[in-house]
LOPA-761118 format. One record per residue (C-alpha): z, y, x. Coordinates in Angstrom, 1 decimal. Layout:
% residues N
+--------+--------+--------+
:      Z :      Y :      X :
+--------+--------+--------+
:      Z :      Y :      X :
...
+--------+--------+--------+
//
This chain:
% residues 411
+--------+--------+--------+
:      Z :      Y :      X :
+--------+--------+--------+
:   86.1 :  -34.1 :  -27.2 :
:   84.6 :  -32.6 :  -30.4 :
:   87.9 :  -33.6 :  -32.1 :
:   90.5 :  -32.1 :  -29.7 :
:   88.0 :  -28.9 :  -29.7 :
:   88.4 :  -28.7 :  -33.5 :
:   92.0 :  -29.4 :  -33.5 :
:   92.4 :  -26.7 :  -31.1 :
:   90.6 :  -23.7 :  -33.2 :
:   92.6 :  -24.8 :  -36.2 :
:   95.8 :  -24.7 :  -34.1 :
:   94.3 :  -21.1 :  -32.3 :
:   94.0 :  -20.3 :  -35.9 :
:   97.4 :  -20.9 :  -36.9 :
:   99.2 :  -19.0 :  -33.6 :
:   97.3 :  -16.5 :  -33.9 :
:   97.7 :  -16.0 :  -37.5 :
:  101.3 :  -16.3 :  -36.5 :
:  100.9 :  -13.4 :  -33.7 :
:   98.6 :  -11.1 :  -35.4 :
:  101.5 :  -11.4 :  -38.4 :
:  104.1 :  -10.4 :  -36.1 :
:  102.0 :   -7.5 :  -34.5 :
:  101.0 :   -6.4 :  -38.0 :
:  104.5 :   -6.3 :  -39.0 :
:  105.4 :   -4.7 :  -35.6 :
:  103.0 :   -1.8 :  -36.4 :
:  103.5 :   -1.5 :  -40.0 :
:  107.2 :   -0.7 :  -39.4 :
:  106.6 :    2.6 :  -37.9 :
:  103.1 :    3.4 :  -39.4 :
:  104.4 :    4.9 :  -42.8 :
:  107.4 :    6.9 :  -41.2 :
:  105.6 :    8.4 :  -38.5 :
:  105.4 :   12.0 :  -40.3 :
:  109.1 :   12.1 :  -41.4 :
:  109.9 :   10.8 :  -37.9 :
:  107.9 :   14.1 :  -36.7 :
:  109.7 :   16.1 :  -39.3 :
:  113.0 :   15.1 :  -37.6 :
:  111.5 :   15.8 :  -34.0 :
:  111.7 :   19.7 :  -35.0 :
:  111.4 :   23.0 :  -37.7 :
:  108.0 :   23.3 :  -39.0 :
:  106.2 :   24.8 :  -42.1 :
:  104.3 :   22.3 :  -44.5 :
:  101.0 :   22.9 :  -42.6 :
:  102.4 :   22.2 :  -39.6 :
:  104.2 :   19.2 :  -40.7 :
:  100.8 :   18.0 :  -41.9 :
:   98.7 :   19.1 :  -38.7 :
:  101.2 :   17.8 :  -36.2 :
:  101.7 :   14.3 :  -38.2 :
:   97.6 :   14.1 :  -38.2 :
:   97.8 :   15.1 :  -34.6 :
:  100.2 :   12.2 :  -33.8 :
:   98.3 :    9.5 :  -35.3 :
:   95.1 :   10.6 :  -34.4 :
:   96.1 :   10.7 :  -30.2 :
:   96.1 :    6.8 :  -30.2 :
:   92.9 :    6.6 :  -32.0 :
:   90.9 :    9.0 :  -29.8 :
:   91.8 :    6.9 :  -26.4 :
:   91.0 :    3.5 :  -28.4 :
:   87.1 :    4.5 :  -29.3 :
:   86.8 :    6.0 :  -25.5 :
:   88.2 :    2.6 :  -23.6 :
:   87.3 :    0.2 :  -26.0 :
:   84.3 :   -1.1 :  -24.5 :
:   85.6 :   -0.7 :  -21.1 :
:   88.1 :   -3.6 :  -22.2 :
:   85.3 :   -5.4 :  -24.4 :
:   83.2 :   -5.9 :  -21.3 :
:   86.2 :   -6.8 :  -19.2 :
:   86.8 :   -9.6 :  -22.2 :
:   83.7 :  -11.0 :  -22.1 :
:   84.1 :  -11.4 :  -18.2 :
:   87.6 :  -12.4 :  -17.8 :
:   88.5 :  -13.7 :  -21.6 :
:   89.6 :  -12.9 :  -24.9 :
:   92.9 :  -14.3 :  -24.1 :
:   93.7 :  -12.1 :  -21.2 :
:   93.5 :   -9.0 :  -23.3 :
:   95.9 :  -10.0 :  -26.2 :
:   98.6 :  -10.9 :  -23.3 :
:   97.7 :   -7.4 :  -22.5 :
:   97.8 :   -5.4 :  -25.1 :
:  101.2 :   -7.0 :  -26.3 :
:  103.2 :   -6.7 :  -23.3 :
:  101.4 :   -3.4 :  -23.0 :
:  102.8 :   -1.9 :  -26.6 :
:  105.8 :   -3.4 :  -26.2 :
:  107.1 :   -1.0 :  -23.8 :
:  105.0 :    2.2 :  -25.2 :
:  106.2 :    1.9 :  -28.4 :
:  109.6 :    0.8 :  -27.6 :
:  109.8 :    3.9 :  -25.9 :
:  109.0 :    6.1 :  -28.9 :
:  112.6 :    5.7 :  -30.3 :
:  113.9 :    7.6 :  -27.6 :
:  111.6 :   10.6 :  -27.5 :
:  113.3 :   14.4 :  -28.2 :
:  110.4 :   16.4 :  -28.9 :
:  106.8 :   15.8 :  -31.0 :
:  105.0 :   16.2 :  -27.7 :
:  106.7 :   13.5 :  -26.0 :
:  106.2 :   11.2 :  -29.0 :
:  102.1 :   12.2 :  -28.7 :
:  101.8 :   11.7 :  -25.4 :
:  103.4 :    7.6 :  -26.1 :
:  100.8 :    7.5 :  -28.7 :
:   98.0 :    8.7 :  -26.3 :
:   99.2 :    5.9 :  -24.0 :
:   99.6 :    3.5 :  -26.6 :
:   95.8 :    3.9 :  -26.8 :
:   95.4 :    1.9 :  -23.2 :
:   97.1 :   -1.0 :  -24.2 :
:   95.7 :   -1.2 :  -27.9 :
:   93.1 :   -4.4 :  -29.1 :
:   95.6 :   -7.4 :  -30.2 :
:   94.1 :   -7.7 :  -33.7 :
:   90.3 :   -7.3 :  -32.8 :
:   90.7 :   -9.6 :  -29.5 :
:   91.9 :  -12.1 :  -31.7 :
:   89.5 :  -11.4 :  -34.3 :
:   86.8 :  -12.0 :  -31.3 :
:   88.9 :  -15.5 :  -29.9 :
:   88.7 :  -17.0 :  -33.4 :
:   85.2 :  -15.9 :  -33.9 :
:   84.2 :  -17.4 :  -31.0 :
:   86.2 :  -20.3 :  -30.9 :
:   85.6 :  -21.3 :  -34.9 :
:   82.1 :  -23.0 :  -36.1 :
:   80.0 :  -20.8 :  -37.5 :
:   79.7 :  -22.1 :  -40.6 :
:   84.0 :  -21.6 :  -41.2 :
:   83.9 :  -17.8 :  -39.7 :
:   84.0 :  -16.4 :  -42.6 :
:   86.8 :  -18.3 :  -44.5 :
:   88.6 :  -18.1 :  -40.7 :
:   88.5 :  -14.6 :  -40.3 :
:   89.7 :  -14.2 :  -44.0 :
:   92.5 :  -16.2 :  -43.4 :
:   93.1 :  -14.2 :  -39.8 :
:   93.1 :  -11.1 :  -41.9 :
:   95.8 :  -12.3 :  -44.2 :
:   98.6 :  -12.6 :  -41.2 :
:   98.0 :   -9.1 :  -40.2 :
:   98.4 :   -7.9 :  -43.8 :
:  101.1 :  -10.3 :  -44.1 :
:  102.8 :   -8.3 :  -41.7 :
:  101.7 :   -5.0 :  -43.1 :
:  103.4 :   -6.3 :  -46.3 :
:  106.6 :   -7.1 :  -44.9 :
:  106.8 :   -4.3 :  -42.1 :
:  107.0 :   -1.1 :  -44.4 :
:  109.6 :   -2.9 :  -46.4 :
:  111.7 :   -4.0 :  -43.5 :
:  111.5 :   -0.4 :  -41.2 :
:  112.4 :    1.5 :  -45.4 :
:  116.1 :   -0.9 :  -45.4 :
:  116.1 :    0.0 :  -41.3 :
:  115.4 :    3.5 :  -41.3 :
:  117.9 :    3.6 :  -44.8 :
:  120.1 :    1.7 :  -43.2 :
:  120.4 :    2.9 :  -39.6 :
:  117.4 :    5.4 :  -38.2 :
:  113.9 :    5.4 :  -37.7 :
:  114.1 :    5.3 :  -33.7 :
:  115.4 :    2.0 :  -34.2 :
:  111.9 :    0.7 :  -36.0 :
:  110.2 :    1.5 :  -32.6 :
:  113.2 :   -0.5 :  -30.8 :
:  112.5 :   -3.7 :  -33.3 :
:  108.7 :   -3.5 :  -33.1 :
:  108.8 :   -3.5 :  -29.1 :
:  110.9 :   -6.6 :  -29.6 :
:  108.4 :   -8.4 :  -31.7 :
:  105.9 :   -7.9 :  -29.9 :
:  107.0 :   -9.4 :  -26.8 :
:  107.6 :  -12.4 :  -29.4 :
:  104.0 :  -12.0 :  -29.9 :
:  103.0 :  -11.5 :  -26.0 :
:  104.7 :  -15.5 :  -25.3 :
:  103.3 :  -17.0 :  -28.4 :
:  100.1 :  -15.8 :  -27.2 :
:  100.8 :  -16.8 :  -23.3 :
:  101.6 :  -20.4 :  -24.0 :
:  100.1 :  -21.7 :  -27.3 :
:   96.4 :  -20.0 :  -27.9 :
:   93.5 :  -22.0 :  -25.8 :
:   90.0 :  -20.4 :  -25.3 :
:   86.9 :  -22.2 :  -23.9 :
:   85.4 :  -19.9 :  -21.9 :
:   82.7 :  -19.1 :  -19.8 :
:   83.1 :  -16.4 :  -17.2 :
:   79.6 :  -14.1 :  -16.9 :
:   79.6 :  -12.4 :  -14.3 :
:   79.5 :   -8.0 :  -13.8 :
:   76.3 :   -8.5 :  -12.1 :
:   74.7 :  -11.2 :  -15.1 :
:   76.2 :   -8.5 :  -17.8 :
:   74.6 :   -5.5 :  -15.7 :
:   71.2 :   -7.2 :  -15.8 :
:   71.2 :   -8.2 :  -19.8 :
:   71.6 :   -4.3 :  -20.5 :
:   73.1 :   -2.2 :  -23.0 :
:   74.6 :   -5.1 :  -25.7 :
:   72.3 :   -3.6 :  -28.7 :
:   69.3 :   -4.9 :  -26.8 :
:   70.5 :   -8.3 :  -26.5 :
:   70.8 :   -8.6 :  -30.4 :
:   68.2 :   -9.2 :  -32.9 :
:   68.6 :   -6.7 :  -35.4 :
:   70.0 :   -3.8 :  -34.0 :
:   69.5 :   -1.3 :  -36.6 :
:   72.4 :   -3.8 :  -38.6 :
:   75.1 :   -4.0 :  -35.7 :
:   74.8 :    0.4 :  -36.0 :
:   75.3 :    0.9 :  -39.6 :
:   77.8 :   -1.9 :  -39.6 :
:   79.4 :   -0.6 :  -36.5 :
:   79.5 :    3.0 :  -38.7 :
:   80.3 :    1.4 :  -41.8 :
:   83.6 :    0.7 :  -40.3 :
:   84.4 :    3.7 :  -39.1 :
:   84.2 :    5.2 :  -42.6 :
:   86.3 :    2.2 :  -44.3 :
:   89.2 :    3.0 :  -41.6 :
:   88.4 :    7.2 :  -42.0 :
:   89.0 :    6.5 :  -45.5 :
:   92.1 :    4.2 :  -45.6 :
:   93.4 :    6.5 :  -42.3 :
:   93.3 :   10.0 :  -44.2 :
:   96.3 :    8.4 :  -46.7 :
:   98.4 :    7.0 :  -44.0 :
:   99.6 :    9.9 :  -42.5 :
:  100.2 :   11.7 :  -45.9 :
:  101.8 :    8.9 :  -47.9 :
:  105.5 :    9.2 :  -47.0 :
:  104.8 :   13.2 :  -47.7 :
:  103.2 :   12.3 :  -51.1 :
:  106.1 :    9.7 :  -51.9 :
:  108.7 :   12.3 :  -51.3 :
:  106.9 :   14.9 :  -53.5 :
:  106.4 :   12.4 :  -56.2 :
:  110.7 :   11.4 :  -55.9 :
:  111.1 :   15.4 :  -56.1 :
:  113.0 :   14.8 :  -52.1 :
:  115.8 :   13.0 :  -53.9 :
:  116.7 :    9.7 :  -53.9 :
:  116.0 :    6.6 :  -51.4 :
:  112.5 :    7.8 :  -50.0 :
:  112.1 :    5.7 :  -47.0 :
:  112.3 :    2.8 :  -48.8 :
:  110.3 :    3.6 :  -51.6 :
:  107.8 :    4.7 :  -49.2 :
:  107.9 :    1.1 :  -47.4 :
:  107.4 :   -0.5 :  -50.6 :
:  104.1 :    1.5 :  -51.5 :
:  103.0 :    1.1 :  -48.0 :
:  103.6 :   -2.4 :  -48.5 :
:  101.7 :   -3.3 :  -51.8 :
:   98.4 :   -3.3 :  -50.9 :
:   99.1 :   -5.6 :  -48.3 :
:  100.6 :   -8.3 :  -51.2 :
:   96.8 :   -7.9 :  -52.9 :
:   94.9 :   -8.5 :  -49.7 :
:   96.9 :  -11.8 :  -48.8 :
:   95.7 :  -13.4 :  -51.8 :
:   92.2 :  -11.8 :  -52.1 :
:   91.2 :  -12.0 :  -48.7 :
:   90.7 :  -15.7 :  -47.9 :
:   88.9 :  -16.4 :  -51.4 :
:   86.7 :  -13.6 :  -50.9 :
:   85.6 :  -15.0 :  -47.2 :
:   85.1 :  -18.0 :  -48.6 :
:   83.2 :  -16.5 :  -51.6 :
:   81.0 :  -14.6 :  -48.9 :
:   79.7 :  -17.9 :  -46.9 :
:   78.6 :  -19.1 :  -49.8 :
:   77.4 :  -16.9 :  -51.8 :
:   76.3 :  -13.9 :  -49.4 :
:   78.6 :  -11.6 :  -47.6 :
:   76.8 :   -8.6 :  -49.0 :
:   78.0 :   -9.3 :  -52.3 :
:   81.8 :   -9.0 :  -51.3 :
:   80.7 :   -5.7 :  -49.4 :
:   79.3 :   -4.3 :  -52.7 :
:   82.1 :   -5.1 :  -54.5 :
:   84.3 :   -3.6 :  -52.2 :
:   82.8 :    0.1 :  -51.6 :
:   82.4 :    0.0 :  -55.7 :
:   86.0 :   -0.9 :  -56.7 :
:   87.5 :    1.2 :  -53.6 :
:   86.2 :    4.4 :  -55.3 :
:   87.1 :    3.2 :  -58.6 :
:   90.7 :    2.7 :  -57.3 :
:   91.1 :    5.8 :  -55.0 :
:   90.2 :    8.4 :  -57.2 :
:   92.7 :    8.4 :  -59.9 :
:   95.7 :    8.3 :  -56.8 :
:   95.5 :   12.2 :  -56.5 :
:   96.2 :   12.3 :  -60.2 :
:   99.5 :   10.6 :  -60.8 :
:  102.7 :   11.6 :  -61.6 :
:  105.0 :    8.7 :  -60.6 :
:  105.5 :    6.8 :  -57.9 :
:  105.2 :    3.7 :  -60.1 :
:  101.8 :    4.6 :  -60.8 :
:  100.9 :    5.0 :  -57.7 :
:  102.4 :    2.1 :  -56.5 :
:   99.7 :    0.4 :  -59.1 :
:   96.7 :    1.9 :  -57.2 :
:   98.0 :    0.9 :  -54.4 :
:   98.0 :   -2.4 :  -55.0 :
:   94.4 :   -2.8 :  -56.1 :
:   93.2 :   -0.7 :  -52.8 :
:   94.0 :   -3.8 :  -51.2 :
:   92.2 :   -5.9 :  -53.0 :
:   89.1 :   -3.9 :  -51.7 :
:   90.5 :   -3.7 :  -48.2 :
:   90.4 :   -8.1 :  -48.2 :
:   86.9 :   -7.4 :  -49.1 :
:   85.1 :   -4.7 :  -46.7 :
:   87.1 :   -5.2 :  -43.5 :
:   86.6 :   -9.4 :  -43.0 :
:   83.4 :   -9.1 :  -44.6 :
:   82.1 :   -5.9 :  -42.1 :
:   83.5 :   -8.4 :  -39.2 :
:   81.7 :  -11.7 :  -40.4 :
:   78.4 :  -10.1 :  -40.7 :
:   78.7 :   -8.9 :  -37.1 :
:   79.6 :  -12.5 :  -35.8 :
:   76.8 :  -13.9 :  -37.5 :
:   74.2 :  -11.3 :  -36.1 :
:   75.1 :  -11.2 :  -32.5 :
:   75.4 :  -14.1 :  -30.0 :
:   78.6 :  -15.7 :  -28.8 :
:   78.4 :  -14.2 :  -25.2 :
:   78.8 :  -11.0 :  -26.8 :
:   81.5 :  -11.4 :  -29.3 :
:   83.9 :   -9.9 :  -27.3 :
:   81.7 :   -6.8 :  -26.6 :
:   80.6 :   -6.2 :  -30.5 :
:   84.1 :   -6.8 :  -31.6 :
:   85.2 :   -4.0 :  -28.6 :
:   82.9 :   -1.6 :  -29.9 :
:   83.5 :   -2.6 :  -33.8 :
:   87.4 :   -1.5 :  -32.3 :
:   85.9 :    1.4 :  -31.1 :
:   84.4 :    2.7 :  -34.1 :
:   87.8 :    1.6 :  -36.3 :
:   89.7 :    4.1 :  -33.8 :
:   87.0 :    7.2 :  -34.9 :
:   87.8 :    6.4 :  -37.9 :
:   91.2 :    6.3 :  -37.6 :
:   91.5 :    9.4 :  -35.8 :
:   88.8 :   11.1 :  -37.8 :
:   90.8 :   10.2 :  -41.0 :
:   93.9 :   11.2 :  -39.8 :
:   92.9 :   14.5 :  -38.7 :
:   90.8 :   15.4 :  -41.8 :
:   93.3 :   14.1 :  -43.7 :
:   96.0 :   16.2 :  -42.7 :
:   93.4 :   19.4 :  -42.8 :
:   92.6 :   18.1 :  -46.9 :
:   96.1 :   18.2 :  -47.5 :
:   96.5 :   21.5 :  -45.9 :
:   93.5 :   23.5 :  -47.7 :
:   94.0 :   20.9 :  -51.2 :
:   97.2 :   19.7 :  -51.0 :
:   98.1 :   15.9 :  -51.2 :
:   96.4 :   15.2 :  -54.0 :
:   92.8 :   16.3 :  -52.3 :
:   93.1 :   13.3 :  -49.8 :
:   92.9 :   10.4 :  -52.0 :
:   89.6 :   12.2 :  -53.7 :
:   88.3 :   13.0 :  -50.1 :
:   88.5 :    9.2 :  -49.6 :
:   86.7 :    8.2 :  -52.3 :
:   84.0 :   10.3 :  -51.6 :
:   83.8 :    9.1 :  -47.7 :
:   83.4 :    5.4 :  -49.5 :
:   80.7 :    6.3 :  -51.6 :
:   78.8 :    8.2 :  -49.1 :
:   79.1 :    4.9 :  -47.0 :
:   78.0 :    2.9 :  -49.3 :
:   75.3 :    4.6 :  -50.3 :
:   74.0 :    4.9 :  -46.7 :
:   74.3 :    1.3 :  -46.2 :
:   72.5 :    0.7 :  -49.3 :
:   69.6 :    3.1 :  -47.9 :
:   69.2 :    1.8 :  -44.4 :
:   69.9 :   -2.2 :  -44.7 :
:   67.5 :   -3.2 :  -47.2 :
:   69.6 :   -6.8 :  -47.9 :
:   72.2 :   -4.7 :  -49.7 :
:   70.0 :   -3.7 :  -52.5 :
:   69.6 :   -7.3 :  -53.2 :
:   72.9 :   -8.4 :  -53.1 :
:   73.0 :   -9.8 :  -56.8 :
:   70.3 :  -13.0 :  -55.7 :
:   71.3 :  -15.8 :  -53.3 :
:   70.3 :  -15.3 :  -49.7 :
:   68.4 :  -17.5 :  -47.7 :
:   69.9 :  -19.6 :  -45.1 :
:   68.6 :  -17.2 :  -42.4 :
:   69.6 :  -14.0 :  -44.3 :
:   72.1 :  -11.5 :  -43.0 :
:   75.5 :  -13.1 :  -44.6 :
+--------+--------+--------+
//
C-alpha cells in the first residue's frame, strides 16, 4: 500500500506538472497583451490607457482575495481535486469568451467573473502538498513550480507569433481550448486521498490561525506574498507599454513583448527545483534571503535601460529570484500548518497573492501615470525591500538565516 501511495504522488506530480504547464501557458498567452488588447477596445489618452489596463487586471484579483477562502474551506471539505475540475472548466469558458468582447467594460466584467472560477495553480500546489511526504515538499513544490513557469515561458512566445500572425482575440480562443485539455487531464489521471471533515467539525476547530502553532509566521508569510506578487504585478500590466516605448512603436512589438515576458520564466525552470532542494536541506530561509536581496538588485536598474536587449537581460535574472521567494513562501507554510488545513492556508496564501495582484496592478498603472514607466520597476524594488525588511523584524529565524537550522526549525 505504501508503494502504490508513493507511486501515485510521483505520478500526481507528473500530471499535474503537466496541467499546471498547460494552465500556465494558457494564462501567459494573454497576460502580456492584455493592455494593447484594451488599447484596441477603444480611443484613450496615455493615462487612461494605463488606468483602464490596471483596472482590467486588477478586477480578477479583487474577486480572488474575497472568495478565496470560501473555496479553501469548501476544499478541505469536499477535496482539492474537485476545485481544479472547477476552476478549469470554469476559465475555460470566461476567458474564451474574452476574444469576442466589443468594449473595455465588457472585457472587465469577464475578468471580474474570471475571479469565481480562479485557484488551479494553488489547488494543486495544496494536492501535492498534501499528497507528497514531508520531507520531499520542498523539492516537489519546486518542481510543481517549474510547469507553470514552463508554461509562462512558452505562452508569451506563442500568443507574440499568434497575435503577429492572426489577432489577439484569438489567444483567448486558444487558451479556453487548453484549458479544457487541462480540466480532463485533471478529471481522469490525478488521485487524492482524502478525508472529508465535516462543516460542523471545521465550525468547531475555529478560525484556521488558531489551529496552527505559530501564528504570528502563517501572517507575515501570508503578507509576504502579497508584496512578492504586488511587486512582480505592478510590471505586468506595463510591460507591453514599456516594450513598445523602448522599439520607438515600430517594428514587431507583440512578439518582442512575448519574448521578454517569457525570459524570466527560462531562469525559474532551471533555478527553481535546485533551490527547493537547496532549502530542505539547508533551511528555507536562506533561499528567502537570497531572493528579496537579489530581486532588488535586479529590479532597480530595469527603469534605467535603453534597449530592449537590456531589458530582456533583467528580466531574465528576476526569475531567478521568482524560483526562489514564491516555492520557498509556499514550503514554509506546508511545513508550519497541519495537513487538514492545507487546503485552507493554501486558499488564503491565494487570497493574499490576488491583493497583491490587484494592488500591484492598480499602483502600477498610477506609478506609471505620475512617473512614467520607468517609476514602476523602482516602485517594485522598493515594495521588496520593505518586505524583506519586515520579515526580517518580526520572524526572528530570518536574521539567522546564515547557520544551519535545527530539525524542528521553521524551514
Amino acid at each position: 500500500m505504501g508503494t502504490r501511495k508513493t507511486e501515485q504522488w510521483r505520478q500526481n506530480l507528473a500530471v499535474l506538472w503537466l496541467g499546471t504547464f498547460i494552465a500556465g501557458m494558457g494564462f501567459s498567452e494573454i497576460m502580456p497583451f492584455i493592455s494593447l488588447y484594451v488599447d484596441d477596445l477603444g480611443t484613450f489618452t496615455k493615462g487612461q490607457l494605463t488606468m483602464y489596463s490596471g483596472l482590467t487586471y486588477a478586477a480578477t484579483f479583487f474577486v480572488i482575495a474575497v472568495v478565496s477562502p470560501l473555496w479553501g474551506k469548501l476544499a478541505d471539505r469536499k477535496g482539492r481535486k474537485l476545485m481544479l475540475l472547477r476552476s478549469s472548466l470554469g476559465m475555460a469558458a470566461v476567458i474564451g469568451l474574452m476574444g469576442f468582447v466589443t468594449n473595455v467594460w465588457q472585457l472587465i466584467g469577464l475578468r471580474f467573473l474570471q475571479g469565481f472560477f480562479a485557484g488551479y495553480i494553488p489547488n494543486a500546489s495544496a494536492l501535492i502538498a498534501s499528497e507528497t511526504p514531508k520531507e520531499k515538499s520542498g523539492n516537489a513544490l519546486g518542481i510543481l513550480t517549474t510547469g507553470y513557469v514552463s508554461g509562462n515561458l512558452i505562452g508569451p512566445v506563442l500568443g507574440g507569433i499568434l497575435a503577429q500572425v492572426f489577432s489577439i482575440r484569438w489567444t483567448f480562443i486558444l487558451t479556453g481550448i487548453f484549458l479544457i485539455i487541462v480540466f480532463f487531464l485533471s478529471a481522469t489521471l490525478v488521485h487524492e486521498h482524502f478525508t472529508p471533515i465535516s462543516k460542523a467539525r471545521q465550525a468547531q476547530a475555529g478560525f484556521f490561525l488558531k489551529q496552527v502553532k505559530n501564528p504570528t509566521l502563517i501572517v507575515v508569510l501570508l503578507i509576504s506574498t502579497m508584496f512578492i506578487q504586488m511587486g512582480n504585478n505592478s510590471i505586468t500590466p506595463i510591460i507591453s507599454l514599456y516594450v513598445r516605448q523602448l522599439m520607438h512603436h515600430t517594428g514587431p512589438i507583440t512578439l518582442v513583448a512575448g519574448i521578454i515576458a517569457a525570459l524570466p520564466g527560462i531562469s525559474t525552470l532551471l533555478a527553481a527545483p535546485k533551490l527547493g532542494e537547496y532549502g530542505d536541506r539547508h533551511g528555507t530561509q536562506r533561499v528567502l534571503v537570497f531572493g528579496y536581496v537579489f530581486a532588488v538588485l535586479m529590479y532597480f536598474p530595469q527603469g534605467f535601460v535603453t534597449s530592449v536587449w537590456l531589458l530582456g537581460i533583467f528580466r531574465f535574472m528576476i526569475g531567478i529570484s521568482d524560483g526562489a521567494l514564491f516555492p520557498a513562501v509556499q514550503t514554509m507554510l506546508t511545513k508550519n500548518a497541519p495537513q487538514s488545513l492545507t487546503g485552507t492556508v493554501f486558499s488564503w496564501n491565494q487570497s493574499f497573492q490576488a491583493l497583491g495582484s490587484m494592488l500591484g496592478a492598480m499602483l502600477g498603472g498610477v506609478v506609471a501615470n505620475w512617473f512614467n514607466y520607468n517609476g514602476v520597476f523602482m516602485f517594485t524594488a522598493l515594495t521588496l525591500l520593505l518586505n524583506f525588511l519586515l520579515l526580517a523584524w518580526l520572524v526572528p529565524e530570518m536574521r539567522q538565516w546564515h547557520k544551519r537550522p535545527a530539525k524542528r526549525s521553521i524551514n
